[in-house]
N, C-alpha and C positions, 0 to 999 in steps of 0.2 A: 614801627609799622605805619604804613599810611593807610588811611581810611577814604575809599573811592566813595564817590556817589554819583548811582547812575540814574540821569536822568532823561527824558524824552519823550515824545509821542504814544500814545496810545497805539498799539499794534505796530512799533520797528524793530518788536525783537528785542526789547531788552532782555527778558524774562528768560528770552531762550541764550539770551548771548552771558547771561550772570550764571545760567546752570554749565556753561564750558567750562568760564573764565574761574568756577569755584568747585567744579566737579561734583555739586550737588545737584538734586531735584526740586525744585518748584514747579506749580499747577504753570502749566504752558497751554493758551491757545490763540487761533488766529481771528482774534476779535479784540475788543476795546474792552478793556474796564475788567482783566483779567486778573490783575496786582491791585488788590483793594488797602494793601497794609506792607509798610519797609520789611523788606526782609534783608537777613544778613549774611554775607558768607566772606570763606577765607582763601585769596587764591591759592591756586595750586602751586606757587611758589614760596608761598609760606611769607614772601613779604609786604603783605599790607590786606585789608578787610573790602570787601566791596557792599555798600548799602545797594539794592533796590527799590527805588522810590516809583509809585506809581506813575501811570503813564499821562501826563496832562500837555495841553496845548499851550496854556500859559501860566505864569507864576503869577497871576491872580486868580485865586482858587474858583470855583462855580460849584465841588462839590465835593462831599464830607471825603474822598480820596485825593482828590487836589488836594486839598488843605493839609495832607500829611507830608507832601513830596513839598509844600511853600513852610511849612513850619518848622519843617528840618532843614531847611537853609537857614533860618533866622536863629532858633535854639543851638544848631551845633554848628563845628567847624571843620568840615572835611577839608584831607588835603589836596584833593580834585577832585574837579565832576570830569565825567566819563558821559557824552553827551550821544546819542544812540541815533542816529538820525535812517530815515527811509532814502536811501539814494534815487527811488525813481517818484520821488514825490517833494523833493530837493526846496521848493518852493515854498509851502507849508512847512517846512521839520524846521527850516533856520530860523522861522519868528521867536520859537523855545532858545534858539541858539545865540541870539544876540542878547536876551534876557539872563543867560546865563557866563555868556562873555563877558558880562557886565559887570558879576558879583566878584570878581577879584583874588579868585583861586585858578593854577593853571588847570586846562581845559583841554582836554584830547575828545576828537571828532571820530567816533566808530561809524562809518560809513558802511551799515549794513545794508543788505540787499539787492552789494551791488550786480549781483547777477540775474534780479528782474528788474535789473533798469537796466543792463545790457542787452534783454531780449526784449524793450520795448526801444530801442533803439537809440539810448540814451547815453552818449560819451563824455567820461566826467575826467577834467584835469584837475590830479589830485593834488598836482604841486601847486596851480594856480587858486583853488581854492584853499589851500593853506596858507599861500602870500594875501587872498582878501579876508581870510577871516582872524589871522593873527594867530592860529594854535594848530597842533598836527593832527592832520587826517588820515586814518587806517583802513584804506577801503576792507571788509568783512564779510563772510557768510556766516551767521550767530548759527544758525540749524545743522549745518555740515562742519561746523568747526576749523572754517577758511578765515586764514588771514588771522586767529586770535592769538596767536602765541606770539605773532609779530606785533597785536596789539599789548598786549600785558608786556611784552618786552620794552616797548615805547612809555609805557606809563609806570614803570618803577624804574627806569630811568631817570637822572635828573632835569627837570625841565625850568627853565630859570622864567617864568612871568609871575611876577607880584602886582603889578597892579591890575587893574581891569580894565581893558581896552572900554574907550571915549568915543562912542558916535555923537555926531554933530545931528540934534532936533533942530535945529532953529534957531533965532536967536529969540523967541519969544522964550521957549522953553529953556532955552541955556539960561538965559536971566533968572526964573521960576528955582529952576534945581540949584543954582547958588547961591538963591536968598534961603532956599529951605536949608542946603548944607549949613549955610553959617547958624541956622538956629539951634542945629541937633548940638548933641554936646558931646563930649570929645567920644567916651567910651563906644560913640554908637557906629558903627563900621557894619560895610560901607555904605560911605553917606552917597554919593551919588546915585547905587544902586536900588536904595531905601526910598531915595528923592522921588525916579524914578519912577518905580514901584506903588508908591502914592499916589502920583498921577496919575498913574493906572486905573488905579481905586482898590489895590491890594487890600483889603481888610484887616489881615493879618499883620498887615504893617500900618494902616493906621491907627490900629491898636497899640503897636508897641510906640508908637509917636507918640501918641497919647499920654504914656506915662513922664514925658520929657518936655513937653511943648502943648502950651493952651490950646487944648479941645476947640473953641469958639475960634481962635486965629486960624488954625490951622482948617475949620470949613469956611471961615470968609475969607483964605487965600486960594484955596481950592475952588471956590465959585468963582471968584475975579479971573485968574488965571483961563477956568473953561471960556466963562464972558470972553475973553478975551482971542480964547481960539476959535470961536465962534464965528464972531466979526472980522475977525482978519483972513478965516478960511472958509467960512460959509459950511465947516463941518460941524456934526449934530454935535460931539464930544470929543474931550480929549484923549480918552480911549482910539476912539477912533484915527483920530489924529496921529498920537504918535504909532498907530498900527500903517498909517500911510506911510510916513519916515521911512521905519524901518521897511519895508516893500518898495519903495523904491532903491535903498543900500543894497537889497537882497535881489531884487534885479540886473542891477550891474553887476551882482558877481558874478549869476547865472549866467548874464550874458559874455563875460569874459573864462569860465571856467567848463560851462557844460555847450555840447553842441550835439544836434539831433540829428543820427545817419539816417531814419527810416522817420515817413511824414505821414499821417490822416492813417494810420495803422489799426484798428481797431484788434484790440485788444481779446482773449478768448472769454478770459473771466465776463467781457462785457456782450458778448454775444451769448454765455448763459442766461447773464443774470437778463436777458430781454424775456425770458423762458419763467425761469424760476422767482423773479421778480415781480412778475405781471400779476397786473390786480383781479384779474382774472384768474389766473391759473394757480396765481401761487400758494393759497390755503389750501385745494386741492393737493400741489402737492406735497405740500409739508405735511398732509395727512397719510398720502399715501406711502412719505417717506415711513414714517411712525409706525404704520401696518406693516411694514414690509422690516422694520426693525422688530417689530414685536412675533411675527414667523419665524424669524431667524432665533428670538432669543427660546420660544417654547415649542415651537412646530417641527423647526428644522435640525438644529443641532443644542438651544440650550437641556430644552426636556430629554433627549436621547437620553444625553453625558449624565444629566440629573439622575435619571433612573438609573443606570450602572453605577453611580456613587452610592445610591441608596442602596441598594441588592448587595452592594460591598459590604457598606456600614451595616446593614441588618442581617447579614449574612455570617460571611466568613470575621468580620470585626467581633462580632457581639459575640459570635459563639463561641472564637477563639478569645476573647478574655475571661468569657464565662467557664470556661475549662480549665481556663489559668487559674481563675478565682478557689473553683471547686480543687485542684491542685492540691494548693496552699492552706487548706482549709478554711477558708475567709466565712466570718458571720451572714446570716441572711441579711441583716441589716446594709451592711458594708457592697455586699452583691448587688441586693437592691438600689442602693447610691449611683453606685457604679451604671451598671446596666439601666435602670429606670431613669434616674436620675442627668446623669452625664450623657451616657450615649440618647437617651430618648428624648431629649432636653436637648441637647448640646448638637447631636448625631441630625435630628429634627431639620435644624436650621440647615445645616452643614450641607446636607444634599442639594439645597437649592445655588451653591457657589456655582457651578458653570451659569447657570440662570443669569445670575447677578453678574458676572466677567464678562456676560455677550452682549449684555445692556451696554455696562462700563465701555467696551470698547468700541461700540456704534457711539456713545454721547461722544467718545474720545475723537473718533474721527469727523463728528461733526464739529467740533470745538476747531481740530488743526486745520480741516479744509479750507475754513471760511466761511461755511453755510450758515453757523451761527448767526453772524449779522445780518444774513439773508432775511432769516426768520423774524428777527426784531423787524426788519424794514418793511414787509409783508402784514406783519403782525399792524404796524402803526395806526391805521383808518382804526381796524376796530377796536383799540386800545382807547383811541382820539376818542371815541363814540362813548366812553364806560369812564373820561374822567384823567385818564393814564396818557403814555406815549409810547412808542414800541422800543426803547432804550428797558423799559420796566418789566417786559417779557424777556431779558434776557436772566435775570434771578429766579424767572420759573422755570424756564430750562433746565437753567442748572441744580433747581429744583427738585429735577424729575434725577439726578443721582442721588444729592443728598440737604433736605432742605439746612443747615448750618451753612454753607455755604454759600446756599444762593439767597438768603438773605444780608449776608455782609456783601454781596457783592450791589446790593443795592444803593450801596457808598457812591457810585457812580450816579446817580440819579441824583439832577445840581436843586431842584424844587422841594424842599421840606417835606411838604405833604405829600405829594407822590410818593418818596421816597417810605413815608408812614405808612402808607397803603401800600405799596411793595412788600413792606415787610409783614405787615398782619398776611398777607391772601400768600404768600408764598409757600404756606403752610398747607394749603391745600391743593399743592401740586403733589402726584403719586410718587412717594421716592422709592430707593431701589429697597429699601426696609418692608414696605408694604408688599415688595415684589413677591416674596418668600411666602404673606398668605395668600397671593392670590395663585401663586405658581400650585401651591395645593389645594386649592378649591376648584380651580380652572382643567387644574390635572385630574382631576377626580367627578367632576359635574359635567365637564363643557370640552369634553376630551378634542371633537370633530371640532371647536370656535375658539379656541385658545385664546388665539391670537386677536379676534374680532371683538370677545366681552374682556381681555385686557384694556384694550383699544377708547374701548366706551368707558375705560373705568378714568383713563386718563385724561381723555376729552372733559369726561361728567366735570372731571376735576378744573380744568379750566373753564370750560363753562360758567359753573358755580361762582369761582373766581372772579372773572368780568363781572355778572351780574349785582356780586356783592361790591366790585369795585364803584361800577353807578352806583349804587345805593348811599356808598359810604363817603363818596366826591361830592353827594347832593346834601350832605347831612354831617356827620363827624367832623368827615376831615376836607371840607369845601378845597379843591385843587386849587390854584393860581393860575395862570395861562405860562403855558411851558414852549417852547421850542424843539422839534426833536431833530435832533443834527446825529447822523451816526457812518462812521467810515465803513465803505466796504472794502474790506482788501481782496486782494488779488487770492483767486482759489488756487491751492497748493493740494500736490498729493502728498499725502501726510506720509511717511517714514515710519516702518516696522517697527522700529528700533524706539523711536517716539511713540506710536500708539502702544506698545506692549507697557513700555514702560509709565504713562501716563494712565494705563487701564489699572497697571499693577496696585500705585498708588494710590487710585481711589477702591480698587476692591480689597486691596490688603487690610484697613479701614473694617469692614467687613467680616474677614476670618480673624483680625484680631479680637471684636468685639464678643465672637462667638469663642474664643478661646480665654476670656477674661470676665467682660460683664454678662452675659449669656448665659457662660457656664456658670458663675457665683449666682445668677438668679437660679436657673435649673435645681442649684442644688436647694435654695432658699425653695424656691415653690415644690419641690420633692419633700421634704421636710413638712412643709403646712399639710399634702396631700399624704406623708405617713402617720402624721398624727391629730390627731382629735380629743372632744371633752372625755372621750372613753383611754386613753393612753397613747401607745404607740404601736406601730402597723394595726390600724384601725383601718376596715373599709372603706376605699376614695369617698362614697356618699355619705359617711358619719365622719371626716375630717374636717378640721379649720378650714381649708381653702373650699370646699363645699358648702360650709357656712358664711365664708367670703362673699364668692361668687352668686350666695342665694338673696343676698341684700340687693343686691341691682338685678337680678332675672326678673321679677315682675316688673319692672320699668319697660324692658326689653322687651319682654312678650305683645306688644302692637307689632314688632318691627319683624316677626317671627321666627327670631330666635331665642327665644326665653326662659332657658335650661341654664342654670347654674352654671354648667361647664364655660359659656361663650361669656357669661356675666365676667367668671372667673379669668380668663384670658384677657377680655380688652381691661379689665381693670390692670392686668401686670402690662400689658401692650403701653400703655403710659411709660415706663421704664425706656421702653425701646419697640418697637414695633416686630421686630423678628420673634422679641418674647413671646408671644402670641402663639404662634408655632412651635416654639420648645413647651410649653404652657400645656400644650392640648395633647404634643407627646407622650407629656407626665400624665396629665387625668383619663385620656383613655386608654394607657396601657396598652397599647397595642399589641396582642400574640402577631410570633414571623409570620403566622399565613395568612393573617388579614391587612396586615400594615396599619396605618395611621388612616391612609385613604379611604382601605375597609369599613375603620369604625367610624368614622363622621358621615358615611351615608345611615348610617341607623340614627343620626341625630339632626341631619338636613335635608331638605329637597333642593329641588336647582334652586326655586327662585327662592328658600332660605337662606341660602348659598350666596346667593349673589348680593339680596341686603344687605348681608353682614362685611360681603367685602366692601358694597356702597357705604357703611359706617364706618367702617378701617380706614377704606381713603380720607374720611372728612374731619371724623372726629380729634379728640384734643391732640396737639402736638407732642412728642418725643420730647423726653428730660432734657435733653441736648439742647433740641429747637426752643425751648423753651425759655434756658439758659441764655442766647445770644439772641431771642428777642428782647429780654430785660436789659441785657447790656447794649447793642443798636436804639433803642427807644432811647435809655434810660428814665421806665417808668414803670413801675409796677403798676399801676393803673391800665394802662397800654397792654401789659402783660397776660393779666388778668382779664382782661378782654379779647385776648386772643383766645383764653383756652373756652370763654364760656360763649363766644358767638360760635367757635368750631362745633363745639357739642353740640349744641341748641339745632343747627344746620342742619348736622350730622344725622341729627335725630331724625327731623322732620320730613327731610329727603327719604331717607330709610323705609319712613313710614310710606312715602308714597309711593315706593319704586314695590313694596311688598303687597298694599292695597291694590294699587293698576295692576301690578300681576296677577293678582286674583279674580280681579275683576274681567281679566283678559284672559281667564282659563289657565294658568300657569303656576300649577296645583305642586 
């Protein structure tokens, strides 16, 4: 079998072009920094593997995701890279492409896109660009599944290039890369590519130098060598140097392969984004996008769908097992599992799925549109103001489905410490876990403003965020001075077939959790909540979990909710945050005529109500989140400070949003 590895640009589609070519699903969207880690799959001919490597501009890494798509050239040996380029942006995608020319496996050119570079008027000679670049090019559409079967037929094909096509640097540089070949020693392949690659300032590779060749010679050849490009070009670095080289190779090809039918064409995407870009206008409307997502998930059709699930489950579900139960003659015990336990517990969560699927599939189609990037780009000034840059608002975003993810996606962030401070504040973006308790407090206190105190809940949360970010750039984690460079691509209407199926996989995520860890807690907190120091089915207020929950209620009580029950919940809420709601299932036992709804107003008022969901947003992170901050940092220390500044926050906000309401009459 042969082992592809695809590589290329940020946002041309690999992502989408590797789930044809292998008939599986990976997270796809139309932004940068989407593939934070290789993934693998098997074509759908069974003969050979295709790696996807993230999406980078060049093979000298800038950040912790680069470095996985330059490290897996050096460590292993595919039998081709599969090189993914944007056809209407031809100009930029080849600088990756003569870097990969280079390394000395044959090379096929997936020529995606080409259908928004035909509507921007842009005709590409695909023969002619194969006679300049030395390897075949497959023009493609990776989202419609044009042109792919003729590409995987070209690349399990025999393709006969062994060595690595030879551009001519210079003779400055040609001198440089054959005094370094002759130093490396034999095993190390290939040396040109590697020479290269050093010059660059690959890290990666002057590491692996390192082990073969004096540390000290190899920086006082590197210094000599730039001195030298310096004086003879009057450029800052060699970097830059050889980025001129190859741009002028990369010109002539352009000029001999592509020709432009349509001239001064402005583009549609660029007459939005004059709109939704504008430093004016554009946090307006990225806010009112977000209202108008949050009607739709509770106002308009999530809450309907919500209540007919729950009238099911507490309905016709419950009473038809509990018939079944009484049947069979099944124990009270075993009843009570069931029913209390599982459905109340389990059932709890379960009604809020349309909730969570209408979110999933508005974040979905902001992801494939392209408005994502928008947002980071919009986002940047005030990011700039607190420390950050708007590349770092895109892990809160993705935040706002499920923070494990939009913390690793912070691998994209090339600055150390931003990237540290990404990842602690990340946590304090509202995810769709938190949704569940606010879907029931919102649903039950704020029936006529659903949408408006969700709204605030998630702002508060970014809010929060910045504010701590300044604090923690001035102090912990002093930032460096960064750059923020970010593509916007061209907006697309996303595809049925892609949003359903990209909503599926991040809500499936969701019903699994509740049919696996959910329900084993349900039944674990059923269990503390049936028995007590007096034995079993003991009254909920003489059980272990009321002696749980009474340890932390006097803490709670400034922030006014200070009843055992809510002690009792956000301490399982650590597990998972949906626990929370299967939690409160279980301890208030809700009889069919009052629901769940019923019994929490005899233990909140609104602005009770609304504290507690202000603590839920802030407080300590999820088991999960918690897990792949230790592993991202690598620091327990880092770790540990994420859960105890959340808390402390948590707290303190709480207390004030429940004093100012008092003080403001909102009894």
């Amino acid at each position: 079998m042969i082992t592809v590895a695809l590589a290329g640009n940020p946002n041309t589609g690999k992502t989408s072009l590797f789930n044809t070519m292998t008939s599986s699903y990976e997270y796809v969207g139309n932004w940068a920094g989407v593939t934070v880690e290789k993934k693998v799959g098997t074509l759908t001919s069974k003969r050979g593997k295709v790696i996807d490597l993230p999406g980078i501009y060049s093979l000298s890494p800038l950040s912790e995701d680069e470095g996985v798509a330059s490290r897996y050239l050096l460590e292993e040996s595919p039998s081709m890279l599969l090189n993914v380029v944007d056809a209407s942006q031809l100009e930029r995608n080849l600088h990756l492409t003569v870097q990969l020319l280079e390394y000395g496996v044959p090379v096929v050119i997936a020529l995606n896109m080409i259908d928004v570079a035909e509507a921007r008027g842009l005709h590409i000679d695909v023969r002619e660009l194969e006679e300049q670049l030395g390897a075949k090019v497959v023009p493609v559409v990776a989202r419609s599944g044009r042109g792919c079967a003729e590409l995987e037929r070209v690349m399990t094909a025999e393709i006969r290039q062994n060595e690595s096509r030879r551009f001519d640097y210079g003779p400055l540089l040609e001198k440089a890369i054959s005094e370094l070949e002759a130093k490396m020693p034999v095993q190390m392949e290939p040396k040109r590519w590697l020479a290269l690659q050093f010059l660059e300032g690959n890290i990666l590779v002057l590491q692996q130098l390192r082990k073969f060749i004096d540390p000290a010679w190899l920086q006082s050849f590197y210094d000599g060598i730039e001195r030298e490009v310096r004086q003879s070009t009057g450029m800052r670095d060699m970097r830059q140097y050889i980025r001129s080289q190859r741009a002028a190779m990369i010109d002539g090809w352009l000029q001999r392969a592509v020709r432009e039918t349509k001239k001064d064409r402005r583009m549609l995407s660029e007459r939005i984004d004059d709109i939704v870009t504008n430093k004016v206008l554009g946090i307006p409307i990225f806010l009112a996008f977000m209202y108008l997502t949050f009607k739709l998930t509770f106002d308009w059709i999530g809450t309907p769908l919500s209540d007919q699930l729950d009238a099911l489950l507490n309905g016709p579900v419950k009473n038809g097992i509990g018939s079944l139960l009484d049947t069979f003659g099944a124990a009270e015990f075993i009843k009570s599992v069931i029913l209390d336990g599982i459905i109340g517990g389990v059932g709890g969560v379960l009604v809020f799925v349309p909730q969570i699927f209408m979110l999933f599939l508005i974040i979905s189609f902001i992801e494939d549109s392209g408005y994502m990037a928008r947002i980071a780009a919009v986002m940047d000034r005030l990011m700039e103001g607190v420390g950050l840059n708007g590349k770092a608002f895109i892990p809160m975003i993705i935040g706002f489905g499920c923070n494990v993810p939009g913390i690793m996606a912070a691998r994209t962030i090339e600055q150390p410490k931003e990237r540290l401070l990404t990842i602690l504040l990340t946590p304090l973006m509202s995810c769709s876990a938190r949704l569940s308790v606010y879907s029931l407090f919102v649903g039950t206190f704020f029936k006529n403003n659903q949408a408006l105190i969700v709204l605030s809940l998630y702002v508060l949360g970014v809010v929060v965020a910045l504010l701590l970010a300044k604090v923690f750039s001035l102090t912990i984690a002093k930032s460096e001075q960064s750059l923020f460079v970010i593509e916007l691509p061209p907006y697309r209407i996303p595809q049925w077939r892609t949003l359903a199926r990209s909503t599926w996989e991040k809500g499936k995520g969701f019903v699994r959790k509740a049919g696996t860890f959910i329900f084993g807690g349900s039944v674990v907190i059923w269990l503390l909540g049936y028995t007590g120091p007096g034995g079993w089915n003991v009254p909920m207020n003489e059980s272990f979990l009321q002696a749980i929950g009474s340890i932390v209620a006097p803490v709670l009580a400034p922030l006014g909710f200070g009843n055992w029950q809510a002690g009792a919940a956000l301490l399982t809420g650590f597990l998972a945050k949906e626990v929370v709601v299967s939690t409160m299932g279980i301890i208030y036992a809700a009889p069919d005529d009052a629901g769940l709804s019923g019994m929490i107003t005899q233990f909140f008022t609104p602005l009770q109500a609304f504290s507690f969901m202000v603590f839920i947003l802030l407080y300590v992170p999820c088991l999960a989140t918690v897990g792949v901050i230790r592993k991202e940092t690598g620091s327990a220390r880092w770790t540990w400070f994420s859960i105890g500044y959340a808390l402390a926050i948590a707290y303190v906000i709480a207390l004030i949003v429940y004093n100012v309401g008092k003080v403001l009459g909102f009894h």
